[in-house]
C-alpha positions in Angstrom: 68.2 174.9 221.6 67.3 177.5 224.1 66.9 175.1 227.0 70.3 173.6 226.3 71.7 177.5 226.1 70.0 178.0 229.7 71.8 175.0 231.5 75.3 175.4 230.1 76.0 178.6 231.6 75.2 177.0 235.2 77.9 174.0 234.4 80.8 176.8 233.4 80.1 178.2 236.4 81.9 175.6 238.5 85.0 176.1 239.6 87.8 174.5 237.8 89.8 173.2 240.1 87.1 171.6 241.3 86.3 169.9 238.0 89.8 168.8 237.2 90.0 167.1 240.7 86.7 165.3 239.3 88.2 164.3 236.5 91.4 163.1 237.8 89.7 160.5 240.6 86.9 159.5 237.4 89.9 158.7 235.2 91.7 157.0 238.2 88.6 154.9 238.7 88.4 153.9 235.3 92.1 152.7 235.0 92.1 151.0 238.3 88.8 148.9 236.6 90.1 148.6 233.5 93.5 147.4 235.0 91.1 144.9 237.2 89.2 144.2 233.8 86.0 144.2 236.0 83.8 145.7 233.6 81.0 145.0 235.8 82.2 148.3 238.2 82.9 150.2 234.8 78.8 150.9 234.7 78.5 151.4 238.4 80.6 154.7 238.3 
């Protein structure tokens, strides 16, 4: 419990524009996959 405590601070930390741009090109990646249906790249991310 108390290691898990110590790393999530560091994560918050980040900037959130920064991890909504992230999130954007992940989920972009997955739909352009997906649309592909190459489930091969899905793993590869």
């Amino acid at each position: 419990m108390n290691k898990s405590n110590k790393k999530s601070p560091k994560k918050e930390n980040k900037p959130l524009e920064n991890d909504n741009k992230n999130t954007k090109s992940t989920r972009r990646k997955i739909e352009d996959i997906l649309d592909k249906r190459n489930f091969d790249k899905l793993f590869d991310l």
